[in-house]
FIPA-616402 format. One record per residue (C-alpha): residue in one letter; z, x, y. Coordinates in steps of 0.02 Angstrom, whole numbers, plus 50000, padded with zeros to 5 digits. Example, Ala and Ser with C-alpha at 12.3 -4.5 7.8 and 13.67 -1.06 7.14 Angstrom:
A503905061549775S503575068449947
END
This chain:
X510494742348542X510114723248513X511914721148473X512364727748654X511254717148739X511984702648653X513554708348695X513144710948898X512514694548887X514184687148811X515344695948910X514014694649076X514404672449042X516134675649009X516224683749181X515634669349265X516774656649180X518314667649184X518184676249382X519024677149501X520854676149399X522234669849526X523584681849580X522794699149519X523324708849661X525094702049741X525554706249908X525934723249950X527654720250028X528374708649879X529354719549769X528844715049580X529984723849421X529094738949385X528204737249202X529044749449076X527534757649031X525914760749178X524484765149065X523394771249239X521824763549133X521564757548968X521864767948813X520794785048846X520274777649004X520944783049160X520684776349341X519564787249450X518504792649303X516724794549342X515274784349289X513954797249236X515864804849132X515944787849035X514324786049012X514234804148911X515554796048790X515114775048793X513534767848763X513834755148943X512604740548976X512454736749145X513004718649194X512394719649384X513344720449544X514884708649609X515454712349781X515624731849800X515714733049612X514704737849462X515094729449305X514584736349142X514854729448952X515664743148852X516224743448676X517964752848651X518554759348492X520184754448498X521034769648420X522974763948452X522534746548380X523344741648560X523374722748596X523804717548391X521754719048389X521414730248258X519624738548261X518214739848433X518634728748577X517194720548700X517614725448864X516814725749039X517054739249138X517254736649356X516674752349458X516824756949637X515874768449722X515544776249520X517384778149495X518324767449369X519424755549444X519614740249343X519474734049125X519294718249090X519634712348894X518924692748821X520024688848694X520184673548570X521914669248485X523624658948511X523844666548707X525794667748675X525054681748512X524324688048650X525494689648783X526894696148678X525814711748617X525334713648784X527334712348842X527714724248687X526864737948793X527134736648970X528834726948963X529214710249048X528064703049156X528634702349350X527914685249354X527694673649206X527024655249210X526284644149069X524594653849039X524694666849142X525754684249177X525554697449289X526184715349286X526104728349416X526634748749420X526484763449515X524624764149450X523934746949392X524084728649405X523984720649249X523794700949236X523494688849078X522984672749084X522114657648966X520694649349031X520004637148936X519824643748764X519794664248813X521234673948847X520564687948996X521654704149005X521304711049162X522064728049219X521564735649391X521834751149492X523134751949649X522104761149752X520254751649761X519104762749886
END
């Protein structure tokens, strides 16, 4: 438990330094190249899942409230090895209204390591800069960007209620 308090605290700072990320939702009427792959969530999470549902299979620290969410530190085991991280992954998790709508994952590492693992599953990006890519599908937005030394994989639900 001491170890998940730590790690609310970590990823609680990391919020602050890394929110908002520019360009996570495009407009609606611009029309992006679908990614390849829409994963609807993250691994074995899935958009719309209920709080008190991941809370019967994560241990999830609560982080507080931002805007109409609530953010919670979660660690996820990672199962696929997605990402080229092999092993758990810190990761905060965004609810709205105790549905899941939005992961986002701190990273460390070269960013183009990074974005190329994250390209290797959902396909080219629709928009690409320097230090920064965004993806978007039927079901989720994706983005990746560097910010000063962290590398913040966001991935959001369409339909926010």
């Amino acid at each position: 438990m001491k170890n998940t308090k730590y790690l609310a605290a970590g990823l609680l700072g990391l919020a602050f330094l890394c929110w908002p990320c520019p360009g996570i939702h495009a407009a609606e009427s611009r029309h992006l190249a679908q990614m390849s792959h829409d994963p609807g969530g993250f691994e074995e999470l899935t958009w719309n899942e209920t709080l008190p549902s991941m809370q019967k299979k994560f241990v999830l620290e609560y982080l507080g409230k931002e805007a109409a969410g609530q953010h919670y530190a979660a660690i996820l085991p990672n199962k696929k090895n997605e990402l080229g991280i092999k092993g758990p992954i810190a990761a905060e998790l965004i609810f709205y209204s105790q549905k899941l709508k939005a992961v986002i994952i701190y990273m460390s590492g070269p960013y183009t390591h990074r974005y190329e693992a994250v390209k290797e599953l959902y396909g080219t990006p629709a928009i690409k800069g320097d230090a920064y890519a965004y993806w978007e599908g039927p079901k989720s937005y994706i983005s990746l960007s560097q910010e000063d030394s962290y590398i913040t994989l966001r991935l959001t639900s369409r339909k926010i209620e």
